[in-house]
N, C-alpha and C positions, 0 to 999 in steps of 0.2 A: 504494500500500500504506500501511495505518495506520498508523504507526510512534509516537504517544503517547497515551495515554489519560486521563482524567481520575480522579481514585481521590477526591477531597472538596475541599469549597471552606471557609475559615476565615479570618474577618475579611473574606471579600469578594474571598478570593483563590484562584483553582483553582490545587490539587496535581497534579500530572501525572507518570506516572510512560513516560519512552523505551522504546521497543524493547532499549534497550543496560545500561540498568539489570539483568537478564535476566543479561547475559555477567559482572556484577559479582558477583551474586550465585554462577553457577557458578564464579566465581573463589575466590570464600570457603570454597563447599563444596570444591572439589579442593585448598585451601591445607592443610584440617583434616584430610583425609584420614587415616585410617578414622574420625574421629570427627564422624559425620555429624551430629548433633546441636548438636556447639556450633559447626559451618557454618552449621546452619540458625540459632540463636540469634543468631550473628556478624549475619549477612544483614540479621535484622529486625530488630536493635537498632540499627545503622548507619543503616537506613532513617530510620527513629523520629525518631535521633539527628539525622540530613541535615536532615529538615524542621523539627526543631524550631531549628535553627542557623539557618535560610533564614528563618524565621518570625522569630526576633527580628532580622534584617537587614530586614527587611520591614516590621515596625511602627514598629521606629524609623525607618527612611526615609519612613513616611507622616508619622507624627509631626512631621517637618520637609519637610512638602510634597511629598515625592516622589511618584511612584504607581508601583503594583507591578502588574503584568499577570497573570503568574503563576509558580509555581515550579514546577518540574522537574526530575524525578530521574534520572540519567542514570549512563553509566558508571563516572566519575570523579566521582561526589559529585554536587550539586544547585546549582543556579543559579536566584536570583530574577532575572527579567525585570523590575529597574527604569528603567521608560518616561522617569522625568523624575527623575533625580540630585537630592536636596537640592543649594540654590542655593550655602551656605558650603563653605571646606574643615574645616572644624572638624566641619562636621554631617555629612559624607562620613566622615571618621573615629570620629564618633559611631558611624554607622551600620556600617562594617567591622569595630569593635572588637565590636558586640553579639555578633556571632554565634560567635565564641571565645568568648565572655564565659559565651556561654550554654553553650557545650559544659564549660569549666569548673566550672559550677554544677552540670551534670548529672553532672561527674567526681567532684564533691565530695560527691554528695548520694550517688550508686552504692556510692565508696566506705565511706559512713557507715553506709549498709543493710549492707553485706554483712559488716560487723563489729557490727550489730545483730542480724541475723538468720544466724550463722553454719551452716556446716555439721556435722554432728554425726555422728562416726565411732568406729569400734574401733581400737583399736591394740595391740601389745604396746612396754611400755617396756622396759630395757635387764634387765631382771630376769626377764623373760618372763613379766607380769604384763598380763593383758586391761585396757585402761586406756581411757576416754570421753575424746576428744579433741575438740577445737572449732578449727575453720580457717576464717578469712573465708570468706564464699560465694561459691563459682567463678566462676560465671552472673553475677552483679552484678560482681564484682573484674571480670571479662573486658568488661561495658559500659562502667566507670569508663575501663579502660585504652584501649578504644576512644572514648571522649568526651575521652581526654586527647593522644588523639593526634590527631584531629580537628583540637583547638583548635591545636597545636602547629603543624601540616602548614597551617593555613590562616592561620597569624600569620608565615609564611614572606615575606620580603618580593619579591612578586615575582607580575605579573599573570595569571593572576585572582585571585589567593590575595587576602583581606582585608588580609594583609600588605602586597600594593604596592598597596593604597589607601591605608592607614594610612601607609606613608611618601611617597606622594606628596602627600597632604594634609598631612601635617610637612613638609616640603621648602616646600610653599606657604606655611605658616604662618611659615617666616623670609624671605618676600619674594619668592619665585621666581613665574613664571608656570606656571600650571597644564601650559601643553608640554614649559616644561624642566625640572617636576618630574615628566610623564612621563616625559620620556626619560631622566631619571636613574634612575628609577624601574625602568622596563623594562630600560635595562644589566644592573641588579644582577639582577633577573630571570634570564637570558639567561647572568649568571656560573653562578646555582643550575643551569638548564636543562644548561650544559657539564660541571658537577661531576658532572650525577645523570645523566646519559650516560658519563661516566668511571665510574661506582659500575658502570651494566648491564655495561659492556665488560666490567671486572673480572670479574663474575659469569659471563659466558660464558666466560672462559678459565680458572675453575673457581677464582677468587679468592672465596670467600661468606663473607660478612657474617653467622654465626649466632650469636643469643642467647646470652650464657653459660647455663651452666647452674646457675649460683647467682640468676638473676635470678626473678624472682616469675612464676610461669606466665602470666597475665594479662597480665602487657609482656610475653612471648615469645610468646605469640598473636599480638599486633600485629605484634613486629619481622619476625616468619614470614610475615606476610601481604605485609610492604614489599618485604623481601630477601630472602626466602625461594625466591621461585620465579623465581629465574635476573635478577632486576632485568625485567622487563617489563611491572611496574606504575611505577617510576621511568621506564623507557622512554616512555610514554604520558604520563604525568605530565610529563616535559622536553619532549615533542613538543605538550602543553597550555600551558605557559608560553610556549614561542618563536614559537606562535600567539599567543594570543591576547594577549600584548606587543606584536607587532607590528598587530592590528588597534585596540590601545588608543589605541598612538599618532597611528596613520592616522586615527580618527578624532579625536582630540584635534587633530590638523592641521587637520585642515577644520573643526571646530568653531571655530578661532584664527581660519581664514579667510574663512567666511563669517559669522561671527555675533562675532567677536570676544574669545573666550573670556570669562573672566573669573577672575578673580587667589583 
């Protein structure tokens, strides 16, 4: 069975979108529920959002040698497939820091629209007087909050997240070898993975994490989508870290022992 499909290629690199990408999407829409629309809005802007984070992880890793096979969109967010790691740890951290960098930029530019282009409404003020009211724009505020939660969730230090590249590549750069600043790296990991399994328990015995309600709609969309539905996206997410820590290390092991790492 097919299970990926190819959706456009850019700079020389095929987008690929999972069979499970799919379950992500119906995830957003039953988050928003009854409001089907800014489900669907959620869905496509994250996508957008995904590939254009993977892309600037992409270019800079060619930029310093690397080569990228292709990116894929998936349950849990997107993964470039890069084939051959830039050779420094400095250029490893180049390239981990891009792709927050870039959700940033798109947090800062969304936000700036949707206070240039606001929404335009009726209102009655406290005098009961028909008054023309102006509020950031929804739709843009709700992509910022999700490009800034992107960047935040993947500066997380802990593998895959860009986060435990960027501190394992720090860790290298005061002298450690590339294994024991994996395994340093992967611990703290594997602390997050313990924490955000303690978050889901709570959530099942009916302990929930919800938004205040003085917060800006646009962060309670996000925190709704985290905590919201019982922790089973943190579930998946801790069951993402404790994996793929431990295949980072395993091969960083073998990487030590046949080819001799490099510092």
């Amino acid at each position: 069975m097919r299970t990926c499909w190819t959706l456009f290629t850019v700079f020389g690199i095929p987008v690929r979108a999972h069979l499970s990408v799919g379950l992500l999407a119906l995830y957003l829409l039953f988050m928003m529920l009854p409001n089907l629309g800014v489900g669907l809005f959620l869905a496509a802007a994250l996508l957008v959002s995904i590939v254009l984070h993977e892309l600037a992880h992409s270019v800079v890793a060619m930029a310093f040698g690397g080569q990228v096979r292709d990116i894929t969109l998936q349950l849990l967010g997107g993964c470039a497939a890069i084939t051959r790691m830039p050779p420094k740890p400095i250029h490893e951290c180049l390239m981990a820091a891009a792709g927050p960098a870039c959700s940033l930029l798109l947090a800062a530019l969304c936000w700036g629209l949707s206070r240039t282009f606001p929404a335009i409404y009726q209102d009655y003020d406290i005098y009961g007087r028909l008054v023309t009211v102006a509020a950031p724009n929804l739709w843009l505020s709700v992509a910022a909050a999700l490009n800034l939660g992107l960047a935040c969730f993947n500066l997380v230090p802990a593998f895959p997240m860009d986060g435990g590249r960027i501190l394992r590549a720090g860790i290298q750069c005061l002298g450690k070898s590339k294994l024991a600043a994996t395994e340093i790296a992967v611990e703290v990991g594997r602390a997050f993975a313990i924490l955000w399994v303690a978050l889901c328990v709570l959530s099942f015995v009916g302990i929930r994490f919800h938004a205040p309600a003085d917060w800006p709609q646009a962060i309670a969309y996000l925190w709704e989508i985290v905590f919201g539905g019982g922790g089973i996206l943190l579930l998946c997410v801790a069951y993402m870290i404790w994996v793929s820590g431990k295949r980072e290390l395993e091969y960083v092991r073998y990487e030590e022992t046949y080819y001799g790492g490099w510092r």
